[in-house]
C-alpha positions as CSV (number, residue, x, y, z in Angstrom):
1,X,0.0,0.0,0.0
2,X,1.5,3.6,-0.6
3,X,-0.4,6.7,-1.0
4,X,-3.5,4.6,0.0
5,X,-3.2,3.0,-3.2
6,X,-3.0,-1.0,-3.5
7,X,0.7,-1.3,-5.4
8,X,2.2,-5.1,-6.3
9,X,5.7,-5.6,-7.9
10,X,7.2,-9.2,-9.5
11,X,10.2,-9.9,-7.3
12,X,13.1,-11.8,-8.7
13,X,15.5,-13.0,-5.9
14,X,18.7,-15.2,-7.7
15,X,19.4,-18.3,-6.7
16,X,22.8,-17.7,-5.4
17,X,21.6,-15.0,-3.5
18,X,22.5,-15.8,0.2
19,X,22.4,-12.4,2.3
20,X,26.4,-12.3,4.1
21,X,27.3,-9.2,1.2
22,X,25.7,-6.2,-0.3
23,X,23.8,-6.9,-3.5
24,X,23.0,-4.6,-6.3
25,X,19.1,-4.3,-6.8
26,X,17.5,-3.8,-10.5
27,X,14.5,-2.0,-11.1
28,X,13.0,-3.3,-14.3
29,X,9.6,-1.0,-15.5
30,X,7.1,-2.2,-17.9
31,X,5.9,0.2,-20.8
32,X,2.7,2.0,-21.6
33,X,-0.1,-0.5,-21.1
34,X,1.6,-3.6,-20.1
35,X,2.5,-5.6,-16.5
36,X,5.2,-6.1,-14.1
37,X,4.7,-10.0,-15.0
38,X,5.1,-9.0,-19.1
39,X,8.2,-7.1,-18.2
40,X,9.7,-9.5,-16.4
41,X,9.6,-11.7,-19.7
42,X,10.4,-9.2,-21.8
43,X,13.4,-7.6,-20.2
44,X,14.2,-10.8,-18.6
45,X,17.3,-10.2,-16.8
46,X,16.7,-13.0,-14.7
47,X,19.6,-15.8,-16.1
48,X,21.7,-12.8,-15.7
49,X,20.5,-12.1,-12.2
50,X,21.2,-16.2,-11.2
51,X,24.8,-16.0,-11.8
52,X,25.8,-11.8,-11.5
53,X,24.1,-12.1,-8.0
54,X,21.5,-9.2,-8.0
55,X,18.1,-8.3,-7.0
56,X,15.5,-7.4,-9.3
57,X,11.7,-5.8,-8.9
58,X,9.3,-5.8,-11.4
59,X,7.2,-2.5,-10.3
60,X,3.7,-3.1,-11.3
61,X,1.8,0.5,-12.7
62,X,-1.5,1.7,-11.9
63,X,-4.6,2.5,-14.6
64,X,-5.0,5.8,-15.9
65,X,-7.6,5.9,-18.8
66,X,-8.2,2.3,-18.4
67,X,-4.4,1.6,-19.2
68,X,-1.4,0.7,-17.1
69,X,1.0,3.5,-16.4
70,X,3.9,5.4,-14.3
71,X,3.2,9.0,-14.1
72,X,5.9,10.6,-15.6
73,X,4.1,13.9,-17.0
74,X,3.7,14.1,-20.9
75,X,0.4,11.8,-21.8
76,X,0.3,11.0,-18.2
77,X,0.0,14.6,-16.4
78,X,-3.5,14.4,-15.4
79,X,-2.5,10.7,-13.9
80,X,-2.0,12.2,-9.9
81,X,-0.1,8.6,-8.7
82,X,3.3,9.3,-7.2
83,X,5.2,6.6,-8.8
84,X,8.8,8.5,-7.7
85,X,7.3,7.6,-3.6
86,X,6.3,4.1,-4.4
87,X,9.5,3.5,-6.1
88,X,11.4,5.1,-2.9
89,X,9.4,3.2,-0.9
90,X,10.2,-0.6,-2.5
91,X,14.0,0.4,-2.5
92,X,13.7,1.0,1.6
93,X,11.3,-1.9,1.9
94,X,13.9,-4.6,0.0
95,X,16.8,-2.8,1.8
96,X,15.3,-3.6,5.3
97,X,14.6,-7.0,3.7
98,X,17.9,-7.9,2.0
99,X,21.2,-6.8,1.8
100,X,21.3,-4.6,-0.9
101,X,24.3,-2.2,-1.9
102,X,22.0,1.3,-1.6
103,X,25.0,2.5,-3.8
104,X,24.4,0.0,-6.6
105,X,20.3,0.5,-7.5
106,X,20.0,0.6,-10.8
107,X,16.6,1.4,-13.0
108,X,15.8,0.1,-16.6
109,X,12.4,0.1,-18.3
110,X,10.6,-0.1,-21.6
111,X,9.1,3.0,-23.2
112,X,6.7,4.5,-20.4
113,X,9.4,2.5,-18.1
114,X,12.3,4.0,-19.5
115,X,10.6,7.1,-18.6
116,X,10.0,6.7,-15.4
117,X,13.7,5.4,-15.2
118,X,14.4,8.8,-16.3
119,X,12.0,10.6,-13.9
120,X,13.9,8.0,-11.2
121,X,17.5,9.7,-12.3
122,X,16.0,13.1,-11.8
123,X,13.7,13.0,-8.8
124,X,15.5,10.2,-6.8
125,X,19.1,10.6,-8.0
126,X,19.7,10.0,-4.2
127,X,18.8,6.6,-4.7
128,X,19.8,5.6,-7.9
129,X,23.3,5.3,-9.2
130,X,22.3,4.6,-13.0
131,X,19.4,4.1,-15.5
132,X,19.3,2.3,-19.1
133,X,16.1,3.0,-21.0
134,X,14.8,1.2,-24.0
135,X,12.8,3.8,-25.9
136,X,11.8,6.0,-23.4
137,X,13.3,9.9,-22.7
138,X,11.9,12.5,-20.9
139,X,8.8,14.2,-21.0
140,X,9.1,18.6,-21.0
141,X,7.6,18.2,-17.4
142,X,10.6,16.0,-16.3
143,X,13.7,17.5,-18.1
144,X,12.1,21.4,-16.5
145,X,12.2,19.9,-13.1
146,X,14.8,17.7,-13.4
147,X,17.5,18.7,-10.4
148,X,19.6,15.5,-9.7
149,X,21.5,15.6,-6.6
150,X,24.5,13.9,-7.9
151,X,25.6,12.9,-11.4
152,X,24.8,9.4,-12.6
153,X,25.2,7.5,-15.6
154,X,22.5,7.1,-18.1
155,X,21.8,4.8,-21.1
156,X,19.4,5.2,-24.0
157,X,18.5,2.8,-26.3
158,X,15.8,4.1,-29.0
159,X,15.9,1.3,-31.5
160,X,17.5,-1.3,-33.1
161,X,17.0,-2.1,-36.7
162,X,17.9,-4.7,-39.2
163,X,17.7,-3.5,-42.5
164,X,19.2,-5.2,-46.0
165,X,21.7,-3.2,-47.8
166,X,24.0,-4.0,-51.1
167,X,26.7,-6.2,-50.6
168,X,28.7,-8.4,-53.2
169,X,26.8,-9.6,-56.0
170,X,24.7,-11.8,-55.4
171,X,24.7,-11.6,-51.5
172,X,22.8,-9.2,-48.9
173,X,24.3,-7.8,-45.5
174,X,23.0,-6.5,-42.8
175,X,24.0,-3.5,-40.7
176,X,22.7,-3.1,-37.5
177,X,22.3,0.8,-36.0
């Protein structure tokens, strides 16, 4: 429960995990419309998690014109969730829990999720020590207000396309960009 609002998250805890050191904890956010449980699948950092020994939460968003969201401003400014509190609050929450390195929190999402992840490096640079966003920027409503307490490192990843080109005769390539 935060802000008197029901909010669920997909927890991942790796297999190797045992609790005697610090641990890094991944936020992973879904995109526009889809589910903690879809993002878990679709980003799935998981394998990675089982053997680079590191917490990962699948933040679940709330409905805002009948859609799942984060409120990160843009298409979502009327939406008056505080997403930035709840995500706070599940990095105290799994600290208190586990033993998580509070200087390794990481956030990643897709589209509305690598907005929020934005938002998250903003509003809660405090917390978090680097994002990675899979097309998603910042709305005019975050990069105004953004005022990050500390630099952090961020990565932006707005597509990847295959696409055929002229190679030798008789043969096609493929460059990636």
């Amino acid at each position: 429960m935060h802000d008197g609002i029901q909010r669920n998250y997909v927890l991942f805890i790796p297999a190797i995990y045992a609790g005697d050191s610090p641990v890094p904890l991944v936020l992973n956010f879904h995109g526009y419309t889809s589910s903690a449980e879809q993002q878990m699948f679709y980003g799935n950092f998981r394998p990675i998690a089982d053997t680079a020994n590191f917490i990962i939460v699948h933040p679940q968003g709330t409905l805002f014109n009948s859609n799942t969201h984060f409120n990160v401003g843009g298409w979502t400014i009327r939406s008056t969730v505080d997403d930035v509190g709840f995500t706070a609050a599940l990095i105290d929450s799994h600290a208190a829990t586990y033993n998580i390195n509070l200087n390794r929190v990481y956030s990643t999402g897709m589209s509305n999720g690598g907005f929020m992840s934005f938002l998250l490096a903003c509003q809660l640079s405090d917390k978090i020590a680097a994002i990675a966003s899979v097309t998603g920027s910042m709305t005019p409503e975050a990069f105004n207000s953004c005022n990050p307490q500390h630099p952090s490192c961020k990565y932006m990843v707005l597509a990847t396309m295959l696409f055929p080109t002229q190679g030798p005769p008789g043969q096609n390539q493929l460059l990636q960009s």
